[in-house]
C-alpha positions in Angstrom: 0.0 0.0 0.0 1.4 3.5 -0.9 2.0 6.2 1.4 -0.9 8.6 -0.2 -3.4 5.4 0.1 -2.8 5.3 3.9 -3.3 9.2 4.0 -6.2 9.4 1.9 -7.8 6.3 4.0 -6.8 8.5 6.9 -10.0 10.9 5.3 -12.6 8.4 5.6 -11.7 6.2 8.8 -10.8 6.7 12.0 -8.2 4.1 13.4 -8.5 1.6 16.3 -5.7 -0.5 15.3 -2.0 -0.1 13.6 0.6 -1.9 12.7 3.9 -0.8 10.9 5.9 -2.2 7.6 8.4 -0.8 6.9 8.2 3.2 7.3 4.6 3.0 6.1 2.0 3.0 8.8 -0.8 0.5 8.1 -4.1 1.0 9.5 -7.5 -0.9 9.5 -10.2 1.2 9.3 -12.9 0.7 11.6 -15.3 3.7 11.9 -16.4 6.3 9.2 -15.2 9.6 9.8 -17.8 12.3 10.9 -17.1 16.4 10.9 -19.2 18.0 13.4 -20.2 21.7 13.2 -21.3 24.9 14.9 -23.3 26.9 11.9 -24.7 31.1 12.3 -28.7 30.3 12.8 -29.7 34.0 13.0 -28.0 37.1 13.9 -28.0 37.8 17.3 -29.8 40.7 19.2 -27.5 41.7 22.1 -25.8 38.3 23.9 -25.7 35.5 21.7 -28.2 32.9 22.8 -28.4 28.9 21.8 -31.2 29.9 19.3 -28.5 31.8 17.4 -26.3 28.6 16.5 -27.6 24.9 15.0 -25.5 22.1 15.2 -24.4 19.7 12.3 -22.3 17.2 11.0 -21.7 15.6 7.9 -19.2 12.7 6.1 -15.7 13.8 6.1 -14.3 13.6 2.3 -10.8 13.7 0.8 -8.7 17.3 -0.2 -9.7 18.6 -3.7 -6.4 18.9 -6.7 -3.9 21.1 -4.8 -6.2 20.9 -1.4 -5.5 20.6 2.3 -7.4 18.2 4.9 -6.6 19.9 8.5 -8.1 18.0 11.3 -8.7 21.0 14.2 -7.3 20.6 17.6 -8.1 24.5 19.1 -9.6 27.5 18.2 -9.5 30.7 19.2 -12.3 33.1 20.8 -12.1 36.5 20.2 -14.2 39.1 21.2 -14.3 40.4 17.0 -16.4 37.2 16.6 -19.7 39.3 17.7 -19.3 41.5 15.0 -18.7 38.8 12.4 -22.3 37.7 13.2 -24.1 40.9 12.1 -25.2 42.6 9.2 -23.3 45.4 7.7 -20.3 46.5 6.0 -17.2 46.2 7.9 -13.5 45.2 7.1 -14.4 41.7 6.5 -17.5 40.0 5.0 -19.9 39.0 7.8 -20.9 35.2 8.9 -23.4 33.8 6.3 -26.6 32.4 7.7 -26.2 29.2 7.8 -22.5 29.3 7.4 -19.9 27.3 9.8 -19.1 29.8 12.7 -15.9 31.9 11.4 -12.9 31.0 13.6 -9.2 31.3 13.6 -7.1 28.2 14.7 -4.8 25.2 15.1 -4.7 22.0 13.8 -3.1 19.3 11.5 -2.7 18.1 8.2 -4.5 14.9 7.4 -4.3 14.7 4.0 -2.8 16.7 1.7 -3.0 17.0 -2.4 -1.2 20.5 -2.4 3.3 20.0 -2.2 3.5 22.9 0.5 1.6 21.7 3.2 2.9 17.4 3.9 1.0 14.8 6.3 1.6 15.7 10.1 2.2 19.4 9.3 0.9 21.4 12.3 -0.8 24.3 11.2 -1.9 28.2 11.8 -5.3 28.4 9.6 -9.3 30.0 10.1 -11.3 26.6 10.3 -14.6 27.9 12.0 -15.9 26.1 14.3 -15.7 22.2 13.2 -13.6 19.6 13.7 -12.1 19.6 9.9 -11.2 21.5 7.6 -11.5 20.5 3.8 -9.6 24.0 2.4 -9.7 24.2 -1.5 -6.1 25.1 -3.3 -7.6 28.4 -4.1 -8.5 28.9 -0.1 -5.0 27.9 1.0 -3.2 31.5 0.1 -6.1 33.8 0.7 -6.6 32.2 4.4 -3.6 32.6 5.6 -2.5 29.1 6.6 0.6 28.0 7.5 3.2 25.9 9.2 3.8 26.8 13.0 6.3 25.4 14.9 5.7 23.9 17.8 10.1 24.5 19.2 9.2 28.1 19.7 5.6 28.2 21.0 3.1 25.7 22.3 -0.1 24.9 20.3 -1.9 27.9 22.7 0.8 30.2 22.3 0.3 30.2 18.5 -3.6 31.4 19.1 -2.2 33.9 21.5 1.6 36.1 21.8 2.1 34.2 18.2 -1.0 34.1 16.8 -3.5 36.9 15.4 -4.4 38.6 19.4 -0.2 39.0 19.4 0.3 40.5 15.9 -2.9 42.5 16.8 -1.1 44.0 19.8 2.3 44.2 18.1 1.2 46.2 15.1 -1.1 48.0 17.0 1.3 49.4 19.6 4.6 49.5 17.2 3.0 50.8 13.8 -0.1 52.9 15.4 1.0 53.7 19.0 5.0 54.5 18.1 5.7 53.8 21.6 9.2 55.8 22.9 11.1 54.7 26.2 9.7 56.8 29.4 6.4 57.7 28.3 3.5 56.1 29.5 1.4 53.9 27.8 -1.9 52.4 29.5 -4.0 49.3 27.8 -8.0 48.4 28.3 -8.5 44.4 28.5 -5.1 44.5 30.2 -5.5 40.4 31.2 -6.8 39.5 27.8 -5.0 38.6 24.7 -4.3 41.5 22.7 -4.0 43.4 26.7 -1.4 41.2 27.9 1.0 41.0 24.4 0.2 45.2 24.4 1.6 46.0 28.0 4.8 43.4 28.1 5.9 44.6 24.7 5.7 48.0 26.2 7.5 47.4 29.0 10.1 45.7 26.9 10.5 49.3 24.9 11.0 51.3 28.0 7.1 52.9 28.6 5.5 53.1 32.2 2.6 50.3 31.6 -0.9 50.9 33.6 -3.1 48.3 32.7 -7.0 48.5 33.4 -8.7 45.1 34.2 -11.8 43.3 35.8 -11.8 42.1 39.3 -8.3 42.4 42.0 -7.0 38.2 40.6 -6.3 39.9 37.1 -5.2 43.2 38.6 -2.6 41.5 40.7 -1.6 39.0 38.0 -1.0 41.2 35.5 1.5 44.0 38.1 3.0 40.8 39.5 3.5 38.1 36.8 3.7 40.6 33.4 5.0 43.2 35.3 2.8 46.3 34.3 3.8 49.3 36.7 0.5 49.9 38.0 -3.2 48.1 37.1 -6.6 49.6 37.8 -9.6 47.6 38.6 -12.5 49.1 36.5 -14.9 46.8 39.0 -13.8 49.0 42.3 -16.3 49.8 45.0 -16.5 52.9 46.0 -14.6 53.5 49.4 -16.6 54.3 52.4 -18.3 57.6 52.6 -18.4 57.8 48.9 -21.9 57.9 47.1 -21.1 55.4 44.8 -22.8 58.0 41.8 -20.1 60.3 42.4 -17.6 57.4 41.8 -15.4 56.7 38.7 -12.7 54.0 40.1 -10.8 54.2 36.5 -10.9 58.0 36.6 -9.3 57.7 40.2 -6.8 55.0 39.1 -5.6 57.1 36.2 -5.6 60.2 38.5 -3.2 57.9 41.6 -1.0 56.4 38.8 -0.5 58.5 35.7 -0.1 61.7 37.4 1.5 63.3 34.4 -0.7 62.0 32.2 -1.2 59.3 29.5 0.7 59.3 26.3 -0.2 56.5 24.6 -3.6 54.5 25.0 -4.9 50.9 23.6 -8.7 50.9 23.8 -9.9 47.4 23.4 -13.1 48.1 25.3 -14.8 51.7 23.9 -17.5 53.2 26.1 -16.8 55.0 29.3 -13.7 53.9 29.7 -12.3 55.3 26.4 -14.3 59.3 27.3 -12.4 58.7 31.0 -8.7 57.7 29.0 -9.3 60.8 26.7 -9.8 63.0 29.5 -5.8 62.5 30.5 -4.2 62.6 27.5 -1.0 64.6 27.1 0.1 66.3 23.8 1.3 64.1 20.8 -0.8 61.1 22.1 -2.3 58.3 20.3 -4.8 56.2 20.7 -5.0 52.7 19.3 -8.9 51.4 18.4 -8.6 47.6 18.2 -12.4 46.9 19.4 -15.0 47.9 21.7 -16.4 44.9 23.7 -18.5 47.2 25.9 -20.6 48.1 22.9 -20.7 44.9 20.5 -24.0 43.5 22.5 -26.1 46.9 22.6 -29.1 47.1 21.7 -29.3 50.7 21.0 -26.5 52.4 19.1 -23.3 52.7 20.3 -21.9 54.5 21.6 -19.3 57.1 20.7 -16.8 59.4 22.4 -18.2 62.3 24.1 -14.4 63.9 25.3 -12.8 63.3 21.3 -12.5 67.3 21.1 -9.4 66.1 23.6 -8.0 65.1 20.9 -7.8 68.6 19.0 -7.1 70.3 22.9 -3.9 68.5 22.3 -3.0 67.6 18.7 -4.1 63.9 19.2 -4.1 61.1 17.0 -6.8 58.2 17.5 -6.5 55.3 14.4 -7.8 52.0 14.3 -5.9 48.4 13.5 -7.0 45.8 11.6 -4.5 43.6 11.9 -4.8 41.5 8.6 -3.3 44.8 7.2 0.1 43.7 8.6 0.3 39.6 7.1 2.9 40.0 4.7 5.2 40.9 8.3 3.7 38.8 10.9 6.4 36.3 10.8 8.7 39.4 11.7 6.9 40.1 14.9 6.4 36.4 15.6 10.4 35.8 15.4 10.8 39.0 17.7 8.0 38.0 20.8 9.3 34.0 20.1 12.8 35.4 21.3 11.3 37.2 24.3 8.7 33.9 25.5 12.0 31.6 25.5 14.4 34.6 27.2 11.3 35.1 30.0 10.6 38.6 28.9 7.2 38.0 27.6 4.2 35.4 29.2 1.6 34.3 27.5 -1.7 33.0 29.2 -4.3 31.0 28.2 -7.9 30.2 29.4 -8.4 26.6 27.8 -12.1 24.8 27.3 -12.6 21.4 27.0 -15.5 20.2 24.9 -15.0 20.3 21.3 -17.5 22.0 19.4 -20.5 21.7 21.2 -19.1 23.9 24.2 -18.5 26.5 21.9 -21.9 28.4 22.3 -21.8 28.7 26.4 -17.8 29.4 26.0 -18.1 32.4 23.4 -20.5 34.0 26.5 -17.3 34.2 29.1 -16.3 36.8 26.5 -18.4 39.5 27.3 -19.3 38.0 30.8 -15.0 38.6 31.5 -14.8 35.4 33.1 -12.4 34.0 30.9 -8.6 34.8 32.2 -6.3 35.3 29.7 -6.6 34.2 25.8 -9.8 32.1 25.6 -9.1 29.0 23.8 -12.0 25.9 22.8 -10.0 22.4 22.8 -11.7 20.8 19.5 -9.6 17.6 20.0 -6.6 16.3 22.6 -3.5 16.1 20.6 
């Protein structure tokens, strides 16, 4: 039996039994393969609910001329996915009804008709949510996929400081942000993925970090283990004595510990907390939009900045990143953060589900509940 016989076989069957001749692995087939899905029911109205996805599953076939088989072993959960799911022009095409959930992710060659990508390849790609990935040769390119490898990041790492959340937060801060040693730079989502590769890089060019975050565990995680200067909890009580109305715990945290100001800002949340940032800018600053996950379940419209004449006040610069903008240099910012994860100058946390797809509904809610801690990643299958 040929090598590409036991690979295609690999397709259609999943193994219970091997035996080896040779360098050829031979292996009786004993149950047909079956791809199981998580497809956009209807767009969502605020929170996603379980009568926004349908579940389904169907026969897993071989690789089209020139295609890839990827079986998927993780994907990642980002807070852009609620945007995906609506209506409306944007910077990428939204989630079709009825479409496989769109998802970025790790997994591994099956099967392979295409001469760049071999059997066993572990690789970068945007599955969706299912557990393979049949990618046409004229997919490959235009996706994005890749070889990772696994010497200079775990399989998590790639969906987080060396996947798309890292290049977000590299480009964003580097290209956008222009960071310069001694000014200070302060980040929204600080304990989430894009937060977390945003504040260490920082600190690794010479800015006073001040991270803003969701409860006192990520506060003191990210002072302690990523070694931000200062973190406010945006979730404060009021102290005693004041009427909690008259309170503004991330105005009060920026006032205690950037006293001179803030120079640099990476909004990954919008609302409030983007008019309170504004407020304390100093000349020449810029502000980084990468997303607003305060406003991506309203109801009503959202909501803008009320302080942006800040922003004239003191010859301001606020810009957006889209990160796909930067592809053709990821692998530049992936070799500069993979130095600084195996010197110990960067850390990269992960939040990982178990479950497969079916968890991926109740999972995509610790989003915008901010119970995940650190990257949020859904295990589709144990390696």
């Amino acid at each position: 039996m040929a090598a590409s016989e036991v690979a295609s076989d690999a397709v259609r069957h999943r193994y219970d039994w091997r035996f080896q001749r040779g360098d050829i692995t031979i292996a009786i087939p004993l149950t047909p393969l079956t791809n199981h899905q998580i497809r956009l029911a209807a767009r969502p109205v605020g929170l996603p609910t379980p009568a926004n996805w349908q579940a389904t599953e169907e026969p897993v076939t071989e690789p089209g001329e020139g295609g890839v088989l990827v079986k998927v072993l993780a994907i990642s959960l980002d807070p852009a996915m609620r945007g995906w799911m609506n209506e409306g022009k944007s910077y990428i095409p939204p989630v079709g009804i009825g479409e496989v959930m769109r998802a970025g992710g790790v997994g591994v060659v099956v099967a392979s008709k295409n001469p760049a990508f071999a059997v066993g390849d572990t690789v970068s790609c945007a599955p969706g949510v299912q557990e393979y990935w049949n990618v046409p040769a004229d997919h490959i390119k235009r996706s994005g996929m890749a070889r990772i490898d696994l010497r200079i990041g775990t399989l998590t790492q790639w969906l987080n400081v060396l996947g798309m959340p890292g290049m977000t937060g590299y480009f964003g801060l580097m290209d956008v942000g222009q960071p310069k040693a001694g000014e200070t730079l302060v980040v929204s989502g600080a304990a989430g993925a894009v937060g977390q590769t945003v504040g260490q890089v920082a600190k690794i060019k010479g800015c006073r970090v001040v991270g803003i975050a969701g409860g006192p565990a990520k506060c003191e995680w990210v002072v302690k283990e990523l070694g931000f200067d200062a973190c406010i909890d945006y979730k404060a009580s009021a102290p005693e004595g004041v009427a909690p109305g008259r309170w503004d715990a991330v105005r009060e945290g920026l006032k205690q510990h950037c006293p001179q100001g803030v120079d640099i800002y990476f909004d990954n949340v919008g609302g409030d907390i983007l008019d309170t940032v504004l407020a304390r800018i100093n000349r020449g600053a810029r502000i980084i939009i990468c997303g607003a996950i305060s406003q991506y379940n309203n109801t009503t419209p959202v909501q803008g900045p009320k302080n942006y004449l800040s922003l004239l006040v003191n010859r301001a610069r606020m810009e957006g990143i889209v990160v796909f903008d930067y592809a053709d240099r990821y692998h530049l910012a992936i070799a500069e953060m993979a130095g600084y994860l195996k010197d110990g100058r960067m850390k990269s946390k992960e939040d990982v589900v178990t479950g497969g797809v079916a968890a991926f509904p109740a999972t995509l809610g610790k989003l915008f509940s901010g119970e995940n801690f650190g990257k949020l990643v859904l295990e589709i299958a144990a390696t």
